[in-house]
C-alpha positions as CSV (number, residue, x, y, z in Angstrom):
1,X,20.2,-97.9,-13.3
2,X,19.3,-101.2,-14.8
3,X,20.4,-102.0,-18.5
4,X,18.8,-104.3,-21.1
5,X,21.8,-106.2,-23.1
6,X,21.6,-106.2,-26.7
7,X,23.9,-109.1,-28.5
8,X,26.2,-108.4,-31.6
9,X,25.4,-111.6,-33.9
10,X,29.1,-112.4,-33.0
11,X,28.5,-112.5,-29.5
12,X,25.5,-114.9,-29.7
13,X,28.0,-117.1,-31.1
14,X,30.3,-117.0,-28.9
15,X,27.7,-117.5,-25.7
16,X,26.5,-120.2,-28.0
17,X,29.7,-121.5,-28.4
18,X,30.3,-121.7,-24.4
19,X,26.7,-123.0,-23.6
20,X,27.6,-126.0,-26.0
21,X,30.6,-127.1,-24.6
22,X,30.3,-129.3,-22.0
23,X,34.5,-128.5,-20.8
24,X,33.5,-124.7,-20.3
25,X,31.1,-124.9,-17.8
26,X,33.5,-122.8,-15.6
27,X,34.0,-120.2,-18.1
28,X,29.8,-120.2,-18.9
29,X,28.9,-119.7,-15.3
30,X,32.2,-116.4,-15.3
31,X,30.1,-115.3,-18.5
32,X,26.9,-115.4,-17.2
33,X,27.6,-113.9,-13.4
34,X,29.4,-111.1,-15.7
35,X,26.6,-110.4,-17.6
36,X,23.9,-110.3,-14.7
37,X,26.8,-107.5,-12.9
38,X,26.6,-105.7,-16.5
39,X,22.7,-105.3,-16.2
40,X,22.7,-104.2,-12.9
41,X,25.5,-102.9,-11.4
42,X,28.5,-101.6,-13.7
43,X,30.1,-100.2,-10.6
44,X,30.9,-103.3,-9.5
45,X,34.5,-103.9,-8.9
46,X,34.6,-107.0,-10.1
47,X,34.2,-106.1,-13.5
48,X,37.5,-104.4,-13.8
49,X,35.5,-102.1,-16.3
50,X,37.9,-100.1,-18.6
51,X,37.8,-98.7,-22.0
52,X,39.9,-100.4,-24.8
53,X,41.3,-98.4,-27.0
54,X,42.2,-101.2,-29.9
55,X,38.6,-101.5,-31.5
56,X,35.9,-99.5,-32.5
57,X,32.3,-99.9,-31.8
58,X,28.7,-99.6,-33.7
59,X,28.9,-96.1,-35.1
60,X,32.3,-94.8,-34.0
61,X,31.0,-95.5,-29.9
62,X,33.8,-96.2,-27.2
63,X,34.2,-99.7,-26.5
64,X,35.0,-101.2,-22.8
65,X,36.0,-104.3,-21.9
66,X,34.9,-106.3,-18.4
67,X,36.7,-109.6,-17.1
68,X,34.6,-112.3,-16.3
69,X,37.8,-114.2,-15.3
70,X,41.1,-112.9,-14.2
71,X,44.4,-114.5,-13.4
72,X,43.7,-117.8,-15.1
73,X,44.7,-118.6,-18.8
74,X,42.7,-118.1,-21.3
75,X,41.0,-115.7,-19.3
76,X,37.1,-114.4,-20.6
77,X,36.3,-110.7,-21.7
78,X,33.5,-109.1,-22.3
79,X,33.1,-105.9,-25.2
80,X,30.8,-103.7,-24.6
81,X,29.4,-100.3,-25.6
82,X,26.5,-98.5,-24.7
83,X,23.8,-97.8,-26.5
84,X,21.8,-97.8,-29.0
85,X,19.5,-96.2,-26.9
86,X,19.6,-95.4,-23.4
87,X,19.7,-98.1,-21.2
88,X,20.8,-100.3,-23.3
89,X,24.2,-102.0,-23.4
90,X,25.3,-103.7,-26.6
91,X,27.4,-106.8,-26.0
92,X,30.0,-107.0,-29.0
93,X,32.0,-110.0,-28.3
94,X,32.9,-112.5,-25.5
95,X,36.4,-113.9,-26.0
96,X,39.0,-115.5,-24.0
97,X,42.1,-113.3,-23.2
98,X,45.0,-114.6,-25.5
């Protein structure tokens, strides 16, 4: 099943934050390739999909978090939740990994 992402107005800052900076262009592409794999495929191992327990989403929903990076510092994440309506993700922030 495909998904249509939905972005928190904190997590359009954040992408616009990457897409400005000329330094991340690593991390952007990590971002981007993550969020293609979260429209199409959240099976993907890549992802390293998991719920995180620490935050809640939009109306009580479970959050998860996916790595676009992994094993480098400063790392990128990805919250999500699902919903608000059926396929639909909703992207809630995109943060490096402190």
């Amino acid at each position: 099943m495909n998904f249509k992402l939905i972005f928190q107005p904190e997590a359009q800052v954040q992408l616009a934050a990457l897409q400005g900076s000329p330094g991340q262009a690593k991390q952007l592409k990590a971002v981007r390739k993550c969020l293609g794999l979260l429209e199409i495929n959240l099976r993907h191992p890549g992802l390293h999909k998991h719920k995180h327990h620490s935050i809640e989403g939009p109306n009580g929903k479970e959050v998860f978090e996916a790595y676009a990076q992994q094993a480098t510092p400063g790392a990128y994440r990805i919250f999500w939740c699902y919903g608000p309506a059926k396929g639909r993700i909703t992207i809630i922030s995109i943060v490096p990994h402190p």
